[in-house]
C-alpha positions, 0 to 999 in steps of 0.5 A, a space after each residue: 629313729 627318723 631319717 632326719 634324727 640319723 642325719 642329726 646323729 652323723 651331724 649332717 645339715 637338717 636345714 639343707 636336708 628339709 629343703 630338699 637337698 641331697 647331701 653326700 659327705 665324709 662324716 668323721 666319727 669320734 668314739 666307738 660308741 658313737 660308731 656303734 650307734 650308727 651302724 649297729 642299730 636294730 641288732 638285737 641280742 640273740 643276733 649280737 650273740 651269734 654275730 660274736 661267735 661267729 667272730 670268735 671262731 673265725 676270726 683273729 680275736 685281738 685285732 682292733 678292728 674284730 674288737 670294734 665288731 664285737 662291740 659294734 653288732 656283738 654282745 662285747 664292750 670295747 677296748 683300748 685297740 678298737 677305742 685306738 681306731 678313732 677318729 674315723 671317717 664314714 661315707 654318707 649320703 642323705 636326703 628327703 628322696 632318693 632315687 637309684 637308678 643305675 647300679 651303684 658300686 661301693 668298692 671293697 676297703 671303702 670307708 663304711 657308708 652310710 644312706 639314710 633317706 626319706 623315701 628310698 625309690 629304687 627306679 631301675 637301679 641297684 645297691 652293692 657294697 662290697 667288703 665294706 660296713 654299712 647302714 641303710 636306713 629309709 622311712 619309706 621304700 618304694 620299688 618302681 623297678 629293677 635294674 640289670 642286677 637280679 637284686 635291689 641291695 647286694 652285701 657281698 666280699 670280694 675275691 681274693 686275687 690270682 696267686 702269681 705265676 710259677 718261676 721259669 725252668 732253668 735252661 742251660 745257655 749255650 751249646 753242648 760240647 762239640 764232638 772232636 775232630 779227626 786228625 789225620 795221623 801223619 801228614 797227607 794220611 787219614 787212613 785210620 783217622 776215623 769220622 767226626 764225632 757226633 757232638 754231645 746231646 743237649 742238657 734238658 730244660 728244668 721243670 717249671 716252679 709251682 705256682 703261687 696260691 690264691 689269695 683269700 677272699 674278703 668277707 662281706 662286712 657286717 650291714 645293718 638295714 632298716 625300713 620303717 615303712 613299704 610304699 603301698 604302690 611298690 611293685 615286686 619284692 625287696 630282694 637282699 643278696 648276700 655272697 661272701 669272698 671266694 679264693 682266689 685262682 692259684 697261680 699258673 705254674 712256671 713255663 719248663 726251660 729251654 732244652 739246651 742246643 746240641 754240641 757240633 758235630 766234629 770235622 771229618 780227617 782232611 789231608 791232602 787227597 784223603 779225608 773221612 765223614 764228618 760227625 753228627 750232630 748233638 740232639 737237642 735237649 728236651 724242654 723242661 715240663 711245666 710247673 703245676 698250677 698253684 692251690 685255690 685260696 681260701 673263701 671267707 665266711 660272710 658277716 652278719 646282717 640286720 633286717 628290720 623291716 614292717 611286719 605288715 610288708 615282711 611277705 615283700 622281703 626276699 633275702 637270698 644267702 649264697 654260700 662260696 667256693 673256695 679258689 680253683 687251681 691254677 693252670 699247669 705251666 707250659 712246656 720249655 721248647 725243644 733245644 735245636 740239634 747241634 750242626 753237622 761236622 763237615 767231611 773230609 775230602 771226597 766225603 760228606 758231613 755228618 747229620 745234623 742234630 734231632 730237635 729236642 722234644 717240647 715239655 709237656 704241661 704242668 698238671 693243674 693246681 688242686 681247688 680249695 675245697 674249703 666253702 664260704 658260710 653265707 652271712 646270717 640274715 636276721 629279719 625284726 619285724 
């Protein structure tokens, strides 16, 4: 198919198109079949075989959208779910020639985008669709130069997101209970009456929460590409870069608890002429270790894609399939602080208070979370010349 029978399939405007206009429009999409025909051109049957595999074994069977999949780039007919899924719009941009030059984003969950052009020149620019269906298809392709990313189409998932932060460790409020002050034993009289009591130490704070773990990344979608023709005075190669969805970092565990502030010392005896020592101070309790960082979440396997390009002009194709790690561990909480010591007990008369309560020591940091160890699978690229 031409570029100008694409765009009558999508029902785009041929008059504005021949006049030289480039139109950018949501095309709104009736039947899976009519879907299939858009973007599920070109794959041929050892490719839809391996597309529905991979499917099956890595993704949930009976959902809608899987079935639309299957039906779309697979070797499955559809089904009342995925037939449920229409109407649905499609993102489109069409033209006699086209220029990229800038770096174009087409953002995760968009709707499925289409390009379908003429003369396709890529003159500083670059293409990346991420976590999201797409077609390409230009009569001639012609590359004047790179941009500032190291490929000219980037097919890629996104990252699943950082798993959230663990709770805080307990802390319990206030002071501990305050040492018991000496009495003197008859009126005017201490002797015997001993010092203040040191207060009671502070209790420590609670370990932080784990963290959450890291979200799951997104799949780089299914993408089907076809080039009819290589301008002979392209310069370079037509480089197609494919990266699935890593895990997501797991979540920082919670910061430990404050240790609690040690109880007062109690009062020396203080009777007329006579008195006794004040007591110590409490120390304080020990702040609470951190939490241990949440566990990497999983990386997506990445989703089939179809190349046809000219036999002549295939030795200008580079296609670079990466491979993905799953999410590395979140970072070890931090430690709660040390309770303050508790005060001293004031002295009796003629003698002095006691001490004041040791600060309690830091938590130490929680332990980082474990790394995912799951890997990505690159999506399979099969090239028909």
């Amino acid at each position: 198919m031409t570029y100008l029978e694409r765009a009558a399939l999508m029902g785009l405007d041929l008059d504005r198109l021949r006049k030289g206009e480039t139109l950018h429009a949501e095309v709104v999409i009736e039947t899976l079949d009519h879907f299939t025909a858009i973007f599920g051109h070109g794959v041929n049957k050892s490719a839809r075989a391996a597309f529905s595999f991979d499917l099956d074994t890595g993704f949930e069977g009976d959902a809608p959208v899987t079935q639309l999949l299957h039906h779309t780039y697979g070797n499955s007919v559809g089904t009342d779910a995925a037939e449920a899924l229409f109407p649905m719009t499609l993102s489109a941009t069409a033209g006699e020639t086209v220029t990229i030059d800038s770096d174009i984003h087409i953002p995760a969950s968009s709707p499925p985008y289409a390009l379908v052009v003429g003369t396709l020149i890529f003159d500083g620019g670059s293409i990346t669709v991420e976590s999201t269906q797409a077609t390409l298809s230009a009569d001639t392709l012609k590359l004047v130069r790179g941009g500032t990313k190291s490929y000219y189409l980037g097919i890629i998932g996104k990252a699943g997101d950082p798993g959230p932060e663990g709770d805080t460790g307990t802390s319990v409020p206030g002071h501990a209970s305050d040492g018991s002050s000496a009495k003197p034993k008859s009126p005017g009289i201490c002797d015997g009456a001993g010092n203040g009591k040191q207060g009671s130490n502070g209790a420590p704070g609670g370990t932080g929460g784990m963290g959450g773990a890291g979200g799951t990344g997104l799949p780089s979608w299914p993408a089907t590409i076809t080039i009819r023709a290589v301008d002979p005075e392209s310069v370079g190669q037509f480089v197609v870069y494919t990266l699935s969805g890593a895990g997501g970092k797991g979540g920082p565990g919670g910061t430990g608890g404050a240790g609690q502030e040690g109880g007062g010392g109690g009062k020396g005896c203080s009777s007329g002429a006579e008195g006794t020592n004040g007591g110590n101070g409490g120390a304080g309790g020990d702040g609470g270790a951190g939490g241990q960082g949440g566990p990497g979440g999983l990386p997506a396997d990445g989703m089939g894609i179809t190349i046809n390009f000219p036999k002549a002009a295939v030795a200008s194709l580079t296609t670079i399939p990466t491979t993905v790690s799953g999410g590395p561990g979140g970072d070890g909480g931090e430690g709660g602080a040390g309770g303050t010591g508790g005060t001293s007990g004031s002295g009796g008369t003629g003698h002095h208070g006691g001490n004041h309560g040791a600060a309690g020591l830091p938590g130490a940091k929680g332990p980082a979370g474990v790394a995912n160890p799951s890997i990505g699978k690159a999506a399979g690229i099969t090239i028909n010349p």
